[in-house]
Residue, then its C-alpha position, 0 to 999 in steps of 0.5 A: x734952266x734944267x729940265x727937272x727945274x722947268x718942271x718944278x717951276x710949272x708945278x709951282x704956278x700950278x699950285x698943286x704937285x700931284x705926286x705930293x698930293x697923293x703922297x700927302x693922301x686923306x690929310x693933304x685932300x682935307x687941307x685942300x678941301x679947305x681952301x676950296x680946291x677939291x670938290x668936297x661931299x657937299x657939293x655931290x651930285x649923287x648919293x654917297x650911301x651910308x653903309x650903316x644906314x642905307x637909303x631904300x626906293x621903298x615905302x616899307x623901309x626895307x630895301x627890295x632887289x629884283x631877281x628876274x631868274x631864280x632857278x639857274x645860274x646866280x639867281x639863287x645864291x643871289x635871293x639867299x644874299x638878299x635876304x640874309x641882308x634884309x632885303x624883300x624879293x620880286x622874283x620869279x622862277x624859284x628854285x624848289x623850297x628856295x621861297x620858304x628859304x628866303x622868308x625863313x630870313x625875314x624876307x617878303x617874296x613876291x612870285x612873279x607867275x607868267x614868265x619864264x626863261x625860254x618860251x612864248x613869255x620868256x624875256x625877249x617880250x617886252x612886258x617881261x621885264x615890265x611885270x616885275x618892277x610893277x610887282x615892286x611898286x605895287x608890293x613895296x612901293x619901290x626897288x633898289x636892285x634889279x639884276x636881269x638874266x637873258x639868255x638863249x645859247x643859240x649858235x652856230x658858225x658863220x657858215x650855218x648860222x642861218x636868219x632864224x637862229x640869228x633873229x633868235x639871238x638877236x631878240x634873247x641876247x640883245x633886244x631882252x636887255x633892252x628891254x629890261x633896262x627900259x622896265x628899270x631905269x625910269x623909276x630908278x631914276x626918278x627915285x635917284x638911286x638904284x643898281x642894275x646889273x645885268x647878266x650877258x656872257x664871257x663870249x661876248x669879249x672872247x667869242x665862240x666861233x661855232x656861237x657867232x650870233x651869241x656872241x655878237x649879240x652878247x657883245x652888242x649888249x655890253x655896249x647896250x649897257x655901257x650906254x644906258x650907264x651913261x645916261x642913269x648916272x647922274x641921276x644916281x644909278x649905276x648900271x653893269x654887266x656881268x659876263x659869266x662862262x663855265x659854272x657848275x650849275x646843277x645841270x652843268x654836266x647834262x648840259x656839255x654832254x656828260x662828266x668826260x666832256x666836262x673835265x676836258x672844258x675845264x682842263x682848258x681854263x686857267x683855274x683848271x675847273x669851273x666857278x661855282x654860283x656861290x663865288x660869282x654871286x658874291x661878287x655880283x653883291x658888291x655890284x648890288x647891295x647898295x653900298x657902292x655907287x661909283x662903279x657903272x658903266x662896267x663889264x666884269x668878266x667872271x670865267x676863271x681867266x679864260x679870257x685872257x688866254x691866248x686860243x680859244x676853246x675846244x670843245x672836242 
């Protein structure tokens, strides 16, 4: 007997010959579905959302996103998708005349007062998180999507980073995460669906030597993550990561140091220039909006290829 004639015996007592099932494609997983041999939507554990129709965690019958950082990075380009799409907000931090914004798009905004990205209230205290999931509950009787922003760019070498630059990082970079994913799984839940998306950095799969503890701690976080997905599938939600670096966010050139210093980081990535906030939240919405829940678990890296690159970043 043949190798090839051995093969097709044991694919014949198998049953099933995987190259031709997926050949055969919809057609062949119908006719196998039939005969009990493919788990069919019925017997499904969680939600398949209709994109027609989507099931919303509130008692308004509008879905409610939460948007920890309305000021930099994604979180505005974010609010305006949520709301084009009908969606009421739990925000805080607003850029100027984003709240007027939004409720021009039928959106019901709740200002989140208190918190703030760096400070005494910043999301590294642990009822940081909390105070916006119960503005959700209390406002709308729920949320769907939750999307957190932490971050503190506190870094230096292995040979400078001293214990208070590291706690720093570790309590904005790490336990801030942590703490976010502990304020919206439960009642995401209990509820039985929802998405979180969670925003740490490119360095943590490409990491910055002068930002060792920024980039550890980012690290650390993605698998924070990935851990926490593991435990909110099955009850239907899915929980990511997205790693950004080099955005063109309004304060972008003070921030590497003037127009110069920026054009040389961006000769460096592979695009040849930085994102915009308006691409990465576009793709930060398919993570969001309710209409795919089969991802989880995941760590997309949104930095214009620089992770593949073979060197690292220099900034002189």
């Amino acid at each position: 007997m043949t190798l090839e004639m051995k093969e097709q015996k044991e694919q014949d007592v198998k049953g099933i010959d995987r190259r031709q099932f997926l050949i055969a494609g919809a057609a062949g997983a119908a006719s196998l579905a039939a005969t009990g041999l493919v788990t069919g939507t019925a017997s499904a554990k969680t939600v398949i959302p209709d994109p027609e129709k989507l099931w919303t965690n509130s008692n308004t019958g509008r879905r409610v996103a939460i948007i920890n950082d309305a000021l930099l990075q994604i979180g505005p380009p974010l609010a305006r998708n949520f709301a084009k799409l009908g969606y009421d907000l739990v925000i805080a931090q607003p850029q100027k005349g984003l709240v007027k914004e939004l409720e021009g798009h039928g959106a019901k905004v709740v200002v989140i007062e208190g918190v703030e990205q760096e400070g005494p209230n910043d999301e590294s205290n642990p009822g940081h998180a909390k105070k916006f999931v119960d503005a959700a509950i209390k406002n709308f009787g729920g949320f769907d999507s939750a999307y957190f922003r932490t971050a503190v760019h506190a870094g230096a070498d292995i040979l400078n980073s001293t214990k208070e630059i590291l706690d720093k990082s570790y309590e904005s970079n790490f336990l801030a995460v942590i703490y976010a994913l502990q304020a919206v799984l439960p009642p995401l839940m209990k509820a039985g669906q929802g998405q979180v998306l969670i925003l740490t950095s490119a360095s943590a799969t490409k990491p910055l030597y002068d930002f060792l503890g920024y980039s550890a701690m980012r690290a650390a976080a993605n698998h924070a993550i990935q851990c926490a997905s593991m435990t909110a599938a099955p009850k239907g939600v899915c929980v990511n990561a997205f790693g950004t670096n080099f955005l063109n966010y309004p304060d972008a050139v003070h921030a590497f140091g003037g127009k110069e210093a920026m054009d040389h980081v961006a000769s460096q990535i592979p695009v040849g220039r930085f994102g915009e906030p308006e691409e990465m939240a576009h793709l930060a919405m398919a993570l969001l909006d309710g209409k795919n829940m089969y991802t989880t678990g995941q760590t997309f890296m949104v930095a214009g290829g620089y992770n593949h690159k073979y060197d690292n970043l220099k900034f002189t």
